[in-house]
C-alpha positions in Angstrom: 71.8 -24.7 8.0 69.4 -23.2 5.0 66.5 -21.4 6.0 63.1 -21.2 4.0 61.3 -18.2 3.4 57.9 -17.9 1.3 57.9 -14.5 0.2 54.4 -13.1 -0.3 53.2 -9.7 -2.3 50.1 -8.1 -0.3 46.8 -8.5 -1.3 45.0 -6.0 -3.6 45.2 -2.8 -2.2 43.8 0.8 -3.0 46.4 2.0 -5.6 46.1 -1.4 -7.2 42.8 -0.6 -8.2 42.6 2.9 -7.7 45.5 3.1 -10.4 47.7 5.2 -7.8 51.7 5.1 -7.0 51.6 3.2 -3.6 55.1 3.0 -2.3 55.3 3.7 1.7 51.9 5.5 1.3 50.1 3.9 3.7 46.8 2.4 1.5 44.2 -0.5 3.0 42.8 -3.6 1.6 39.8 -3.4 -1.2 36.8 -6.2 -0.3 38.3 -8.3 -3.1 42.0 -8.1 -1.3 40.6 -9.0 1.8 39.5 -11.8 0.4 42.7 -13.0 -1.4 44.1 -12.3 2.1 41.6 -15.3 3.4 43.1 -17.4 0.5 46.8 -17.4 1.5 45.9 -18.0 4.7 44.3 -20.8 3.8 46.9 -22.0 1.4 49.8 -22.0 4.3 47.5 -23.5 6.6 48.8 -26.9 6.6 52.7 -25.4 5.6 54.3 -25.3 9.3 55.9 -21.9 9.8 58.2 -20.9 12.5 57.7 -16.9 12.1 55.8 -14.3 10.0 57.6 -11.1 9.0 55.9 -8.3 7.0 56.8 -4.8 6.0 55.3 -2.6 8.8 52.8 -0.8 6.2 48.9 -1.9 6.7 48.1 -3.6 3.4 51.3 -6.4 4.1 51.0 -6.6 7.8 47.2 -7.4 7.6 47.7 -10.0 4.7 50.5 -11.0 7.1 47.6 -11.3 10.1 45.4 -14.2 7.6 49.2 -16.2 7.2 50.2 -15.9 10.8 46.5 -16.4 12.3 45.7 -20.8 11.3 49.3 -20.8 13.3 49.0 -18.2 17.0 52.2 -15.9 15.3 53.0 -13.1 15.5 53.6 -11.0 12.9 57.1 -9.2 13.4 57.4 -6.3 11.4 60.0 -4.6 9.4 60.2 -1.6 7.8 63.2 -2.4 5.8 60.4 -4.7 3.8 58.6 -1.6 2.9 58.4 -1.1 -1.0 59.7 1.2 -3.1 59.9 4.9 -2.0 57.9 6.9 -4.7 59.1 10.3 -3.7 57.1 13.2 -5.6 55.4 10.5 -7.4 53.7 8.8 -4.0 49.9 8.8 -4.3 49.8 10.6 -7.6 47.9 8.6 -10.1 49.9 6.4 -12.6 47.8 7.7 -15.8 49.2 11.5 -14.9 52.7 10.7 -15.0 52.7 10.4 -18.8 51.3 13.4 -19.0 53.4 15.7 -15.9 57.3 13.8 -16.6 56.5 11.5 -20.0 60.5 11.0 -20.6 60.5 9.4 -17.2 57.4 7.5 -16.9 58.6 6.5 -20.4 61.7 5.0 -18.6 59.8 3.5 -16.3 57.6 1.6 -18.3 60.5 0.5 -21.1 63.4 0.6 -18.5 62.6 0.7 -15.2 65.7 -0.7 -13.6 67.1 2.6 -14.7 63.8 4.8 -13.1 64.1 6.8 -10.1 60.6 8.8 -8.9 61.9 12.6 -8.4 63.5 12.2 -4.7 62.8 8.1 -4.9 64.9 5.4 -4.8 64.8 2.9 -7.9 63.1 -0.9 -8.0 66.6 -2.3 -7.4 67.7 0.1 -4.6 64.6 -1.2 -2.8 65.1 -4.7 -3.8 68.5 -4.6 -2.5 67.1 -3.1 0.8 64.5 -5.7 1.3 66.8 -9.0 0.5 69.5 -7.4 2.4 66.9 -7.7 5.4 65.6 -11.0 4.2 69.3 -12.1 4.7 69.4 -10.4 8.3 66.4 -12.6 8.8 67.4 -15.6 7.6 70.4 -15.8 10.2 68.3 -14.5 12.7 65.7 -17.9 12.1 68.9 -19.7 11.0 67.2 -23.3 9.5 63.7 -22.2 10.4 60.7 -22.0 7.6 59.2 -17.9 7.7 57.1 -16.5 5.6 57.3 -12.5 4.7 55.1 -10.0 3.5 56.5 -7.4 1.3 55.5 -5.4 -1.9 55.4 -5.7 -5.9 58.4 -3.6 -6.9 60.0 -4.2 -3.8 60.1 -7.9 -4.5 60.4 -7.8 -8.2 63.8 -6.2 -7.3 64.4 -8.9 -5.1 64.4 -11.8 -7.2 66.5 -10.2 -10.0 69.2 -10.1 -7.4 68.9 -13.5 -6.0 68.5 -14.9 -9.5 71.5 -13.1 -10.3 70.3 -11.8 -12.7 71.4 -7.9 -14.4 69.3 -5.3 -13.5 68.2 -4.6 -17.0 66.9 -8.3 -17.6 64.6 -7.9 -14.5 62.0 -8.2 -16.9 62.4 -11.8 -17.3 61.2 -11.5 -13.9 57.9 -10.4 -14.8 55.4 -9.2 -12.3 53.7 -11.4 -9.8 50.1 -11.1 -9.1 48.6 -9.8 -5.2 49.4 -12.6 -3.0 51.8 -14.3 -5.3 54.2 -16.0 -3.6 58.2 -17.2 -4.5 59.7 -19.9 -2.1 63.4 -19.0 -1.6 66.1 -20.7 0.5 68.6 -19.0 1.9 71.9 -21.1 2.5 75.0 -20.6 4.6 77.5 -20.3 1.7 75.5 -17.2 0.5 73.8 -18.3 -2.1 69.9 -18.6 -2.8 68.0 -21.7 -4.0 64.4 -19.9 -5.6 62.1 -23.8 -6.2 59.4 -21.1 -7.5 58.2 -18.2 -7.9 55.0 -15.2 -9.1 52.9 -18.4 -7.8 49.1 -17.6 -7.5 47.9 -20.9 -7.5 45.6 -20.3 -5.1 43.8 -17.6 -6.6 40.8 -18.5 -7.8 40.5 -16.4 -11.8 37.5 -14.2 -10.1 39.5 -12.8 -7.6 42.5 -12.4 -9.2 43.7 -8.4 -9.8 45.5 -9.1 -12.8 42.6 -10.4 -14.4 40.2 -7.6 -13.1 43.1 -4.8 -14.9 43.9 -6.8 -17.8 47.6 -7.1 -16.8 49.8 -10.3 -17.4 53.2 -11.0 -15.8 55.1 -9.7 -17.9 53.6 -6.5 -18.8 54.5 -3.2 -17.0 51.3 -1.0 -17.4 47.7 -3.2 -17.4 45.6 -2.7 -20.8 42.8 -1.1 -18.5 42.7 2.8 -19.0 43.4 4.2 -16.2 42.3 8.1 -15.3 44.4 11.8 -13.4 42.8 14.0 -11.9 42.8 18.1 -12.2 40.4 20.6 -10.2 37.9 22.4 -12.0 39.6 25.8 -13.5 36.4 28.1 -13.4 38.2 31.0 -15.2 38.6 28.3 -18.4 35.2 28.3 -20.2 35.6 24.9 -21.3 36.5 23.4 -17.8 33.3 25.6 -16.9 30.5 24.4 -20.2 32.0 20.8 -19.3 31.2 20.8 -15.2 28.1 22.8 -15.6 26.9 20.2 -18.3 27.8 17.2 -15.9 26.2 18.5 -13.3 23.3 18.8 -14.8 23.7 15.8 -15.8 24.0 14.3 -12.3 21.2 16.1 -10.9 18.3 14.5 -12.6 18.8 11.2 -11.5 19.4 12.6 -8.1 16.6 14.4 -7.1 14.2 13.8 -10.0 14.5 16.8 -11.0 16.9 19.7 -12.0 16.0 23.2 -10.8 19.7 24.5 -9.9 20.7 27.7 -12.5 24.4 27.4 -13.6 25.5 30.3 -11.4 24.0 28.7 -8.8 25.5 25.2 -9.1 29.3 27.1 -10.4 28.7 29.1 -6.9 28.2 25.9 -4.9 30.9 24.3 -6.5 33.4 27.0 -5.6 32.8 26.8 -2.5 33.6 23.1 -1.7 37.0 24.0 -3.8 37.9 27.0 -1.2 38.4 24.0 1.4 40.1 21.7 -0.8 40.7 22.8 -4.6 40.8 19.5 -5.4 36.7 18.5 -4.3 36.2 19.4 -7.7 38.1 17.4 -10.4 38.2 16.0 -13.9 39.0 12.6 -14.1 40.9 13.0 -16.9 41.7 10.3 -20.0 45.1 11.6 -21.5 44.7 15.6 -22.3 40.4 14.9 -22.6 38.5 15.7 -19.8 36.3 12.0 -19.1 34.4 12.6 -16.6 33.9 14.7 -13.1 34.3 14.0 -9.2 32.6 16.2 -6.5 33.1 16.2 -2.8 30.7 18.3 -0.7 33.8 19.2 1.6 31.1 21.9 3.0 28.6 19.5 4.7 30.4 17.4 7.9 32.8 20.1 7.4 33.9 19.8 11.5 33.3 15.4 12.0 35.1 12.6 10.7 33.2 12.5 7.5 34.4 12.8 4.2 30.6 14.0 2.1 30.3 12.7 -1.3 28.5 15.2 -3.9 28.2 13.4 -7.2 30.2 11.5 -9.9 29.5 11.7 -13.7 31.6 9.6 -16.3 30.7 10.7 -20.0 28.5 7.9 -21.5 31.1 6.9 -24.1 33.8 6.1 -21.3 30.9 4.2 -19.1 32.1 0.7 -18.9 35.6 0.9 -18.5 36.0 0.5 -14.8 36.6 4.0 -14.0 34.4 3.4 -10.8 37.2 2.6 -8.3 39.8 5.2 -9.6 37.1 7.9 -9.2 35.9 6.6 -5.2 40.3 6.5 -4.9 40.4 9.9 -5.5 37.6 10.6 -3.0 39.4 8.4 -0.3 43.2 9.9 -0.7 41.7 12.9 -0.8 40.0 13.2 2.4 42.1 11.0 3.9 44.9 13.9 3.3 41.9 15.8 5.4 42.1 13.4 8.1 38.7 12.3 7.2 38.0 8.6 8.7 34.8 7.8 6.8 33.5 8.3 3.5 29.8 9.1 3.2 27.3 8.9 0.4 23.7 9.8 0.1 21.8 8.7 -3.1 18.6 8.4 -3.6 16.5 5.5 -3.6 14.8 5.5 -6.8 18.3 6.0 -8.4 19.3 2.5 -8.2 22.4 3.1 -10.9 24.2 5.9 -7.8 23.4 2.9 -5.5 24.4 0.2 -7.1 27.9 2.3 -8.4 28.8 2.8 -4.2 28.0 -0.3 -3.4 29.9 -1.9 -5.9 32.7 0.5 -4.9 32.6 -0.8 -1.1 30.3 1.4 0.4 27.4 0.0 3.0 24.2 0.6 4.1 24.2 2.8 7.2 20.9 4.0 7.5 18.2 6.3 5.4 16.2 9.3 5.6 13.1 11.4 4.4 13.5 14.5 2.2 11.4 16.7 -0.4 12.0 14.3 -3.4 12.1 11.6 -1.5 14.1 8.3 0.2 17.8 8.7 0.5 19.9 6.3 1.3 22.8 7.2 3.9 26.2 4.6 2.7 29.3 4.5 4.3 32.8 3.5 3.5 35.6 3.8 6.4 38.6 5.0 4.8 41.0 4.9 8.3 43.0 2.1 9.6 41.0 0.5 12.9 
C-alpha cells in the first residue's frame, strides 16, 4: 500500500526573523508565526489525517499542536526530523559569518550542497536523516495519510533526494516559505510520488516571512540587511566616541533629559559587561558599527528577568527592520543566562521606545511613578511554558 505524508516547514520562528543560524537550537514562535501556525491548521482541517509527526524541537512540535488539534492527535515526536545541525555556527547570526569564515559562508550561499558548519553536518546529510525517518514512518502508518513537521534545510535536502535529483541541482528546489507544505507519497516499491510542493497557498501576503525579508524561493540569502553583533571594546576609542555618543543619544528621549557625564555612563556600562561581555554590543552592518544594544544585566540580576537598558540604531539605518535582530540578540542572550522573561521599562511620553517593544512582541505588564515621570513596565517571555 502507499502512504501519504504532507510535509510541513514550521512556522516563523526567532532566527527567521532574528536573522540567526537555528539548527537544533531550540528557538519559539514570533506573534506572526503563531499565527501562520493557526493557518495550517486551518488548511488541514477538513484533510483527514491518521497521525501527526514533528521534529521534537518547540517551533515544529507546536506548529505540529494547530495540525493535530481540529483532529484529537497526538503529535508523536522525532528527533531524527530535527534540522540541520549548525555546529559552531548554531545561534551565531547569519550576517557575521561573512565576516568570521567568508570562504565558507561563501560556499554556502553559492554551493551549499557542498557546506558543512565547523563540527555540522551538511543540508543533505540532514535531508538524508530526515527522509530516511520519513521512510521508517511511512511503513510504520503503512497506507495511512500523516502529516510531519520538520525544518527548512532539513526538508530542502529532502526533496532533492526524493526528486532524485544531484545534490548540486538542489537549487532547482528552491526554498519553501514557513508553513509551506510538499505532499509526498511513499510507495511500496521504493519510490516517491511528490503531487506538490513549497505550497503556501494558505498564507495570506501579510503574514507571509518571505515577503516580510524580501526573500523569494529561490534565493539563498533575503535582500533584507541583516546585522552581528560584537561587545563594546572600551580600550578602542572609536568603539568608546561611538557608545558614548549613542547613549547619549538614547537618554534624552528616555528621561527627558541627559545629565549622565561620559565616565559615568562608560562606568555603568562596564559594569553590566562584567556579567555578560556581551550586554553591551554593536549591532554591526558589515565591518561599520550600525547601531548599539544594552542589557542592564545588573538590575533583576538574582530573578528570572532579563532587564533591558536601551537600543539606538543610527538614523541613516532606521527603517530597515533592524528591530527584531536587535530584541534576538537580547532574547539568545539571556536566554543563555537562563533568563525566562524579557523586561522593558520606557517611558510614557516616549511613544517611539514604546511603540519599537511592542512591535517587537513585548506587553503591557504594568507601570510606575518615577522623578521624570510614567514608565511603562513591558514584558516579553522568552522560555518555553
Amino acid at each position: 500500500m502507499s502512504t501519504t505524508i504532507y510535509l510541513v516547514r514550521h512556522a516563523e520562528a526567532e532566527g527567521n526573523i532574528g536573522r540567526r543560524c537555528h539548527g537544533h537550537y531550540d528557538s519559539m514562535l514570533t506573534k506572526r508565526g503563531l499565527k501562520q501556525a493557526e493557518l495550517v491548521g486551518q488548511r488541514f482541517a477538513s484533510q483527514y489525517l491518521d497521525a501527526v509527526y514533528s521534529s521534537d524541537l518547540w517551533r515544529a512540535r507546536h506548529t505540529a499542536m494547530a495540525i493535530a488539534w481540529p483532529h484529537k492527535l497526538p503529535v508523536i515526536e522525532r528527533p531524527a526530523l530535527r534540522e540541520i545541525y549548525m555546529g559552531d555556527w548554531e545561534d551565531q547570526a547569519w550576517a557575521a559569518l561573512p565576516i568570521q569564515n567568508p570562504a565558507l559562508y561563501d560556499i554556502w550561499c553559492n554551493r551549499p550542497w557542498e557546506c558543512r558548519p565547523p563540527k555540522g553536518e551538511t543540508i543533505m546529510e540532514a535531508g538524508a536523516r530526515v527522509l530516511e525517518e520519513m521512510r521508517n514512518i511511512a511503513k510504520e502508518e503503512d497506507g495511512k495519510t500523516i502529516a510531519i513537521v520538520s525544518h527548512g534545510s532539513a526538508i530542502r535536502g529532502v526533496l532533492t533526494l526524493a526528486l532524485g535529483l544531484r545534490a548540486e541541482d538542489m537549487m532547482q528546489v528552491g526554498w519553501g516559505d514557513n508553513t509551506c507544505v510538499a505532499k509526498m507519497v511513499f510507495h511500496d516499491d521504493g519510490s516517491i510520488e511528490i503531487p506538490y510542493r513549497n505550497d503556501n497557498s494558505h498564507m495570506p501576503q501579510e503574514l507571509s516571512t518571505f515577503a516580510s525579508l524580501k526573500w523569494s524561493d529561490d534565493k539563498d540569502v533575503p535582500v533584507s540587511p541583516q546585522m552581528w553583533f560584537r561587545p563594546v571594546n572600551w580600550d578602542d576609542p572609536e568603539d568608546k566616541r561611538m557608545c558614548l555618543d549613542m547613549f547619549h543619544q538614547i537618554y534624552w528621549p528616555t528621561y527627558g533629559r541627559d545629565t549622565y557625564t561620559d565616565a559615568q555612563i562608560e562606568a555603568r556600562l562596564k559594569g553590566f559587561q562584567e556579567i555578560c561581555p556581551d550586554a553591551v554590543s554593536f549591532g554591526m552592518l558589515g565591518h561599520e558599527i550600525g547601531g548599539v544594544i544594552c542589557m542592564n544585566t545588573v538590575e533583576n540580576r538574582d530573578t528570572e528577568i532579563g532587564e533591558m537598558g536601551g537600543t539606538c540604531i543610527l538614523e541613516k539605518n532606521r527603517g530597515f527592520g533592524f528591530g527584531p535582530q536587535l530584541m534576538t540578540h537580547a532574547v539568545c542572550t539571556y536566554r543563555r543566562m537562563g533568563k525566562k522573561i524579557l523586561q522593558a521599562q520606557p517611558a510614557k511620553f516616549n511613544p517611539g521606545a514604546v511603540k519599537f517593544y511592542t512591535r517587537n512582541e513585548f506587553e503591557p505588564y504594568g507601570e510606575f511613578e518615577a522623578e521624570n515621570g510614567t514608565f511603562l513596565v513591558l514584558r516579553r517571555r522568552i522560555a518555553a511554558e
